[in-house]
N, C-alpha and C positions, 0 to 999 in steps of 0.2 A: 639611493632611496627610490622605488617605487610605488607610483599611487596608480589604483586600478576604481574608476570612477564608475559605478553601475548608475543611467541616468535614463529618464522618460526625453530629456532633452540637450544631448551632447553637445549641439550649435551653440549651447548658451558658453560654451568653453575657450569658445574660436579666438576671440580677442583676448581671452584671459593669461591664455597658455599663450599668447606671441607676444609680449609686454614685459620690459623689467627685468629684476632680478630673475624672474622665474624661467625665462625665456632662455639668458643666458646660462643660467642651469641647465636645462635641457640640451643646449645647443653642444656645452660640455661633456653632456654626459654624465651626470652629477644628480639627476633626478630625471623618474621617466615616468609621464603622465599616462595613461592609456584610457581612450574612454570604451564604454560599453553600453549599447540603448536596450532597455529589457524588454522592449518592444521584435527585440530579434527573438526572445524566447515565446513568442503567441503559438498559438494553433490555429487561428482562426484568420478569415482573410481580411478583415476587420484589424489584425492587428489587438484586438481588446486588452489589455491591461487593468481594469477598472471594472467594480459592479457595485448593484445596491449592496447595502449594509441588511444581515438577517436583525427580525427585530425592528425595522425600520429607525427613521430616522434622514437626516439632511443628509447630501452630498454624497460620493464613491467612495470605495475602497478600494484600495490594491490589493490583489486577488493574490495568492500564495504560490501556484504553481508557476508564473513565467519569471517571478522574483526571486524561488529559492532555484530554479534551475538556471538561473543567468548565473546567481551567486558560483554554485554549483559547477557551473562551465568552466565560470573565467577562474576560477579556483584550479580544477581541472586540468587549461591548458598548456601549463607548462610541466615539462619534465621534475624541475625541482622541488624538492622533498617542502620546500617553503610559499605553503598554500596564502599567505598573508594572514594579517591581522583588519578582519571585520567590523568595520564602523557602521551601524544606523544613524544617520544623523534623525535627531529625535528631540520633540520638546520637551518630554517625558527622560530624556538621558540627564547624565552626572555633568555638570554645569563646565565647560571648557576652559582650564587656565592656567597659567605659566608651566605648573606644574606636570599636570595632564599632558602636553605642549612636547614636555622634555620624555613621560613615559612615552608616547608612541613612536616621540626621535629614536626610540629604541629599536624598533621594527625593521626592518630589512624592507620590506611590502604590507602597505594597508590597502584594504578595497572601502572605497567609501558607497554607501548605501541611498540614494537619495528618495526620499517621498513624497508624494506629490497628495492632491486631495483629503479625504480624509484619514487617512492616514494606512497603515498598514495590516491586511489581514493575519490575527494577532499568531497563528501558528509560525508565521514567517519565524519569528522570536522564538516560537518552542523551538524546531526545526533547529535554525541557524544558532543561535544563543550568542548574537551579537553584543557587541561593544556601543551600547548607547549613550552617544552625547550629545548634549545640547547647547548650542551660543548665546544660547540664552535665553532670558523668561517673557517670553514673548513667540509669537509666530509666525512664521514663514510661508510664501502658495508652495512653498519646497524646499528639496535639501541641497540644492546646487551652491546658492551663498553657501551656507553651511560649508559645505566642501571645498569651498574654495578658501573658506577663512583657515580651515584646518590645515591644508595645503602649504597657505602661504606662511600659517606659522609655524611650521613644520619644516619646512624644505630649508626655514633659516639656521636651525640645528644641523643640517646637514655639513660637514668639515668642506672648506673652501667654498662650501654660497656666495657665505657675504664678503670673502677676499678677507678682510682683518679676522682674524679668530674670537681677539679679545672685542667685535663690535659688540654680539652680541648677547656677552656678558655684560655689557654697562646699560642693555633696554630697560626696561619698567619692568619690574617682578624677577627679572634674571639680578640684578642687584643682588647683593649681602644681604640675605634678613626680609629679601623679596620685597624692599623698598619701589619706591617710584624715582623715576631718571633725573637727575640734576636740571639746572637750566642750561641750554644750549645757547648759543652768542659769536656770529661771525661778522664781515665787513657788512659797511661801515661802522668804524669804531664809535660812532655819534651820529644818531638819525631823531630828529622830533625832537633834539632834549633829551632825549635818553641816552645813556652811556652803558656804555659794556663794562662789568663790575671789574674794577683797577686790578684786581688779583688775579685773574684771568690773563693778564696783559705782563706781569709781571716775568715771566719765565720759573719764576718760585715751583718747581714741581710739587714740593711737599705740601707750600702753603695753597696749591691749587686744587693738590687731591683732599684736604682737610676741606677747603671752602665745597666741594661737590660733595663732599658725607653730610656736612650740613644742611644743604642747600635740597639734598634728597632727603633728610630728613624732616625738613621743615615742609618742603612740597609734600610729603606723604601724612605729617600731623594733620596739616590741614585740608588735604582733599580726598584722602583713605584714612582714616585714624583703625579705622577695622584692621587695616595689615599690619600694626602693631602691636596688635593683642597677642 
């Protein structure tokens, strides 16, 4: 799987891309991050990326030509017939979730889109006719989180990430029925007064995978009843 990051600011990546699961992906060969600063596509010695808005109004916009030609480029520089799959992250996109998650595990190569200020000069979208998604309803100074959350829930789809295949069919929304996760319970067996539920301890497989259908049903009654319906 590869992600192709087009960003006003690459550095914010440094620590991201050398940490954890993702790191060791990478090191495997198993996902390959690449960043790109669309600030390589200017013309000007300024570097500019950004202008007022026609019309007026507060704050900049991203100006269309050094964003659809980075697009453009890094599309471009490989030989292979597989140009990726184009994300804007966007507050304005289709809300990001399990689901979404598993169609872009689909991809071979996604380029993720990042925006900064006011947002984007809206031809970018005629032009490009990206894949806009959003993490949610709310706003971001940019699309770097954004990318990175897509990233990290992404890369866990990919076969041998997480080492156990079946991890990450038992997370939250990967579930039967797109439930929420069981309760989780390791040493010590008794901490505070609290005890680790007896069924758990029993070795009983049948009576353990019965108690975790429950246990994920009752946690999703009560704190999703919506992923029921």
């Amino acid at each position: 799987m590869r992600f192709d990051v087009l960003t006003l600011f690459p550095e914010m990546f440094t620590g991201y891309l050398g940490e954890s699961v993702l790191k060791r992906a990478i090191e495997r060969g198993l996902v390959d991050v690449r960043l790109h600063n669309i600030r390589d596509w200017t013309d000007d010695k300024h570097h500019s990326v950004d202008d007022r808005p026609f019309g007026g109004g507060p704050g900049m916009v991203l100006m269309a030509p050094p964003v659809v030609e980075c697009v453009e480029a890094v599309r471009g520089s490989e030989d292979s017939e597989d140009k990726g799959h184009l994300v804007l992250l966007s507050p304005q996109g289709r809300r990001l979730d399990q689901s979404i998650v598993e169609e872009l595990a689909g991809h071979r190569r996604i380029l993720l889109l990042c925006g900064r200020y006011e947002g984007f000069d809206d031809r970018i979208r005629t032009i490009l006719r990206p894949d806009e998604i959003s993490i949610g309803d709310y706003v971001l100074n940019g699309g770097e989180v954004a990318a990175m959350a897509v990233i990290d829930s992404v890369m866990r789809l990919v076969p041998d990430v997480l080492g156990d295949e079946d991890s990450s069919g038992e997370d939250s929304f990967s579930r039967p029925g797109g439930l929420l996760e069981y309760a989780q319970y390791t040493r010590p067996r008794v901490w505070r007064d609290l005890e680790v539920p007896p069924v758990l301890l029993s070795g009983n497989h049948q009576e353990i995978a019965r108690w975790r259908e429950e246990d994920s049903r009752r946690r999703t009654r009560q704190r999703r009843p919506d992923l029921l319906e």
